[in-house]
C-alpha positions as CSV (number, residue, x, y, z in Angstrom):
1,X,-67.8,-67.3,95.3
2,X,-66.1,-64.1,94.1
3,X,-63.6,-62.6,96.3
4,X,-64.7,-59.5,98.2
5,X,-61.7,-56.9,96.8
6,X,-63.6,-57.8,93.1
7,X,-66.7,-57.8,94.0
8,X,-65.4,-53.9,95.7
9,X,-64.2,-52.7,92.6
10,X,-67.0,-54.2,90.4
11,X,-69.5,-52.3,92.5
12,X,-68.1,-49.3,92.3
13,X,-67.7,-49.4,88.4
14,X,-71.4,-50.1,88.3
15,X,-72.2,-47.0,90.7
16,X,-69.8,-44.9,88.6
17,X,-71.2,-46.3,85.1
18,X,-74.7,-45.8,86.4
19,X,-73.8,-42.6,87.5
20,X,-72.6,-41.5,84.0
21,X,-75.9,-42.5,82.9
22,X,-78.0,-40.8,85.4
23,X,-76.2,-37.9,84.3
24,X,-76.4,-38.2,80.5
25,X,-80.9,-38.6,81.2
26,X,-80.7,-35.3,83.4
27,X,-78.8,-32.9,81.0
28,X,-81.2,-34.3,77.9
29,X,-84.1,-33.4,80.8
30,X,-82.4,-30.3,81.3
31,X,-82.3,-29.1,77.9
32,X,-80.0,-26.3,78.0
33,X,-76.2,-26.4,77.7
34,X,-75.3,-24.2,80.9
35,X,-77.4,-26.9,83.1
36,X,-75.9,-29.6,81.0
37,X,-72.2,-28.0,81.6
38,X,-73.0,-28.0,85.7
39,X,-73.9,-31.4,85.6
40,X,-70.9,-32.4,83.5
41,X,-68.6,-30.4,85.9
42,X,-70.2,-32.3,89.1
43,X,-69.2,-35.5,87.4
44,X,-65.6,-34.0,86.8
45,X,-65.3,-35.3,90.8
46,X,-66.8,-39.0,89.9
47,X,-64.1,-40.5,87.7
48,X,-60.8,-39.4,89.8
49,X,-62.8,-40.9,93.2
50,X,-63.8,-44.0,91.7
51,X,-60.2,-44.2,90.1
52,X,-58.9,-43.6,93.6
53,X,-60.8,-45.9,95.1
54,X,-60.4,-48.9,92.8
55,X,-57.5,-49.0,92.9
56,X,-57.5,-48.5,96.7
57,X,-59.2,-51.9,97.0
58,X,-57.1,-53.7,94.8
59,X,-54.2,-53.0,96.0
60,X,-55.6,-53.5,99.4
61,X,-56.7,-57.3,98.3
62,X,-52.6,-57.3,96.8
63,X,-51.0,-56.1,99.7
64,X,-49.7,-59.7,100.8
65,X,-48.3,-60.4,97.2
66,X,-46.7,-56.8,96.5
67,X,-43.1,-55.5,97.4
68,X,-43.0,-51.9,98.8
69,X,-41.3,-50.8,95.9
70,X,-44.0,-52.3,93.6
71,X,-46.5,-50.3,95.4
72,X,-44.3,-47.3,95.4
73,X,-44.7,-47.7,91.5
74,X,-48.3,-47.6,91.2
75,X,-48.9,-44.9,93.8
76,X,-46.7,-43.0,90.9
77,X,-48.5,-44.0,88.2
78,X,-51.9,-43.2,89.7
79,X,-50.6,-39.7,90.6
80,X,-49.4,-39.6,87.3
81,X,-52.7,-40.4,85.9
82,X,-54.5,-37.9,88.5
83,X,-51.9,-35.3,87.6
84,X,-52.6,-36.0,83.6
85,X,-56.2,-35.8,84.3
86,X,-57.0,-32.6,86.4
87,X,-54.1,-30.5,85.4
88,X,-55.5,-27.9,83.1
């Protein structure tokens, strides 16, 4: 049986994955590059939350086997990666 925290994450890949995809069929629908652009820039919100989120669960289903200070570390490295991401 898979553990729940995996089976988490792994659904949210496959709603953000999926997502991607539904996005990539509307803007060929769409045929026009401004249309395309606003559906690009509504998925500009996807990756960060499903980042967030993943990681979320994961280090929820590692709480018991994680120092403070080790989760100190990757709250800084996610922000890092959040900060890296968004800043323009």
């Amino acid at each position: 049986m898979l553990d729940k925290f995996v089976l988490s994450m792994a659904s949210l890949r496959i709603f953000s994955g999926s997502a991607e995809i539904l996005a990539a069929l509307i803007m060929l629908k769409l045929g026009r590059v401004d249309k395309a652009l606003a559906v690009n820039s509504a998925l500009a919100f996807v990756g960060p939350t499903i980042l967030i989120l993943t990681t979320s669960i994961g280090l929820a289903g590692m709480a018991d086997k994680l120092s403070w200070s080790k989760m100190a570390w990757i709250a800084c490295g996610v922000s890092f990666l959040l900060i890296g991401i968004l800043k323009k």
